[in-house]
N, C-alpha and C positions, 0 to 999 in steps of 0.2 A: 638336321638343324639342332643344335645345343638349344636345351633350354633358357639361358641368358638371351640368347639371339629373340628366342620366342617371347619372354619376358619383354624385352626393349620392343619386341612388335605389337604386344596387344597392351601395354602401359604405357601412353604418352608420354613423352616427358611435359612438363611443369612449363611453363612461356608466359611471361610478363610481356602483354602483346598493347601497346597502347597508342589510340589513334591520336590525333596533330590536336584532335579538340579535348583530349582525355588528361586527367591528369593521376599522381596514387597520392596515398595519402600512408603514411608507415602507423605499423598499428602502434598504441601505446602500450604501457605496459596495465595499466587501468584500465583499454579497452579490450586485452589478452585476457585479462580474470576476469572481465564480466563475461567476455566470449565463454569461456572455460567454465565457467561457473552455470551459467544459463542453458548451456548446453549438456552440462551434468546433470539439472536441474529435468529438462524435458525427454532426456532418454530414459532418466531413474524412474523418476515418479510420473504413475497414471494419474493423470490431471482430469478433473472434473471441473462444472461451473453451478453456481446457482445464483440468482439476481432475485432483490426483491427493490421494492420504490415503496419509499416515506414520503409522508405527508408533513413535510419540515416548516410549514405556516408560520409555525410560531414560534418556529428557534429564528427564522427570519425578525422576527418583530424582535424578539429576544437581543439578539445580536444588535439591529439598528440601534434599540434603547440604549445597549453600553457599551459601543466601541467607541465614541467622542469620548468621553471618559478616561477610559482606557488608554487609547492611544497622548491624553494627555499627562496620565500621571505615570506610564510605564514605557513610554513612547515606542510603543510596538503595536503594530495592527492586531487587532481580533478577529482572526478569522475562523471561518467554520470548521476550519479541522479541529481546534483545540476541542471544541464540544463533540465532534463525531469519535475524537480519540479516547475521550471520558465515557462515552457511551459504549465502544467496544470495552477496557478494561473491563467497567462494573458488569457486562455479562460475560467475560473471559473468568472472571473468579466463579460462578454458575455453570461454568463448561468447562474445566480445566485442561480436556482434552485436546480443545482449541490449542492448549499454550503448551504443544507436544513436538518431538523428532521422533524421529523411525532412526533406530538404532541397529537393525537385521534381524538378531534375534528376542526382540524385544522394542518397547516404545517406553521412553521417557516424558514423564510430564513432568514439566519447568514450573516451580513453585513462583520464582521473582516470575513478575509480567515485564520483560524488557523489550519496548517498540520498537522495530526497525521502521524507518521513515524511509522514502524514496525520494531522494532530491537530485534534479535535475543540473548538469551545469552547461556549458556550450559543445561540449562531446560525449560528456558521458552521464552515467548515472549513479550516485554514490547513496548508501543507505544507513547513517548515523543512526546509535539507539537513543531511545529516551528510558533510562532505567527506573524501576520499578514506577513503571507510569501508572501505576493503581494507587500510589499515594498522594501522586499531585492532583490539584483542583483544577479546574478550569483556566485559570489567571496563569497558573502554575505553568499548564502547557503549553500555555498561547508563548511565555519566554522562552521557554525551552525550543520546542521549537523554531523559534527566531533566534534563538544565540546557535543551534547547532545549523540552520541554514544560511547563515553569517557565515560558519567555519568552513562551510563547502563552498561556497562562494566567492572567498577570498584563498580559499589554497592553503585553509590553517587545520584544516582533520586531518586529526589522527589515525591510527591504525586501531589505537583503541577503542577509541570515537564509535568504530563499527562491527564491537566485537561485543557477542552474547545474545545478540538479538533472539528472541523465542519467538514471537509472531509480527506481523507485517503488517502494515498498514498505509496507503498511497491516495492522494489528492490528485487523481489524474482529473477532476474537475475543474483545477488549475488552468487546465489548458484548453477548458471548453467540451472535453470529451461527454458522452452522456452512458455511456455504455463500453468497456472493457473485460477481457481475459486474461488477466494478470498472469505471471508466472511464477510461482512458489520459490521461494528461496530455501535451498537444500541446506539444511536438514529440517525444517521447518514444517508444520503441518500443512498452513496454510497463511494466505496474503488476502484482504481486504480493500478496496476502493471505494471509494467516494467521489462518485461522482458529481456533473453540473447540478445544482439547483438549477430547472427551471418551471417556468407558470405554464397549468396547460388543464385545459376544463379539465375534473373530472366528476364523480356523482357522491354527493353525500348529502346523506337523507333523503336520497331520491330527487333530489334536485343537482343541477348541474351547477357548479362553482369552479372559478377559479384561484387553484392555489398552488404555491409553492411544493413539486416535488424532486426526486434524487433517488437514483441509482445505485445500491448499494453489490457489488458486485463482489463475491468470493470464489477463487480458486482452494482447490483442497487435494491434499496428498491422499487418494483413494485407500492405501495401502493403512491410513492412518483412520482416515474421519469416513463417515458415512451418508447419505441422504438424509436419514432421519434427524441423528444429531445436528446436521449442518442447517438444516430448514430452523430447526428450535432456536439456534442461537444467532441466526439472522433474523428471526422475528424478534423475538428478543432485543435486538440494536435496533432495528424498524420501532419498538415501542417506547424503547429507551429516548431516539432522538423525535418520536412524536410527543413524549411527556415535559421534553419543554416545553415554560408559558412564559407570554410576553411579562409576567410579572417575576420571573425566576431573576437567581443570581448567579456570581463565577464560582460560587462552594459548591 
């Protein structure tokens, strides 16, 4: 028997086999690069997790006091990502290594902090930046934000739109989640979550209370970050978004 013959008998051919109740769906060319991409992402890089939960009380009370406000003089919602995205930058400039790629023989650490965002559309998921998101303020984000989830929304990003990104950042609390394992976007260090706020007893000062908390969940390029540093600079954003008070402001 030629080996061709042997080949055609132990490699099936390929059969688009579809039942009366089935239907396909043709991939696109945005759901090939994220295939592609996602799948370069978790064969390269040893993915690791670390989760920690804020006591976010008082960015709740924060937030209630000035989103009327807000939404009336900028007519955009304030939501709690813009404060959670100010809390990673100001300890990404404390960690720089956070705001890193793996280059082979060597790691670059990205001096701009340029956000990638994860915005959702009806098929896919597209990730606009927010560039040098260490300068803007809270007001600042909460637009940005909303002009760039506007551009994915309606079909108007660019290609530049989603070009430079240095670390990551996702509101999968948007959608109810309370706990996730994000996937790292190559060449990137690492991607951050945010998850649900919700209320749920827990003990301070020895007494039991109910308050508001969240999920803060990180993936990390092993090859890049470590346990030690990764714990630091998520306590760190846990302390960051517990040091808002209901009397603070958008600076």
């Amino acid at each position: 028997m030629s080996q061709s013959n042997v080949m055609e008998m132990t490699v099936p051919q390929r059969q688009e086999e579809l039942a009366d109740t089935d239907y396909a769906i043709d991939v696109t060319p945005v759901r090939r690069t994220i295939a592609e991409r996602t799948l370069r992402s978790v064969t390269e890089i040893p993915h690791a997790l670390t989760v920690v939960e804020a006591d976010v009380t008082n960015l709740v009370l924060l937030r209630s006091k000035l989103k009327d406000d807000f939404l009336r003089q900028e007519g955009v919602n304030l939501t709690y990502f813009a404060f959670f995205i100010q809390a990673v930058v100001r300890v990404i400039k404390d960690y720089p290594i956070m705001n890193s790629m793996w280059a082979d023989d060597k790691i670059i650490v990205k001096r701009d902090i340029h956000l990638s965002l994860l915005v959702g559309t009806e098929d896919s998921v597209l990730a606009p930046v927010i560039r040098n998101a260490d300068l803007r303020n809270i007001a600042g984000l909460a637009l940005e934000i909303d002009r760039l989830a506007q551009l994915v929304r309606t079909g108007k990003l660019s290609p530049s739109d989603m070009q430079g990104g240095t670390f990551t950042v996702n509101n999968t609390g948007a959608f109810g989640s309370i706990s996730s394992f994000p996937t790292v976007i190559y060449p990137q260090a690492a991607i951050l979550t945010f998850e649900s706020i919700v209320k749920k007893p827990v003990v301070v000062d020895d007494r039991i209370a109910v308050r508001s908390m969240v999920r803060l969940c990180l993936a990390l390029d092993h090859r890049i970050l470590d346990g030690g540093v990764c714990g630091r600079f998520l306590q760190r954003v846990k302390e960051s978004l517990e040091a808002y008070g209901p009397e603070g402001s958008l600076d």
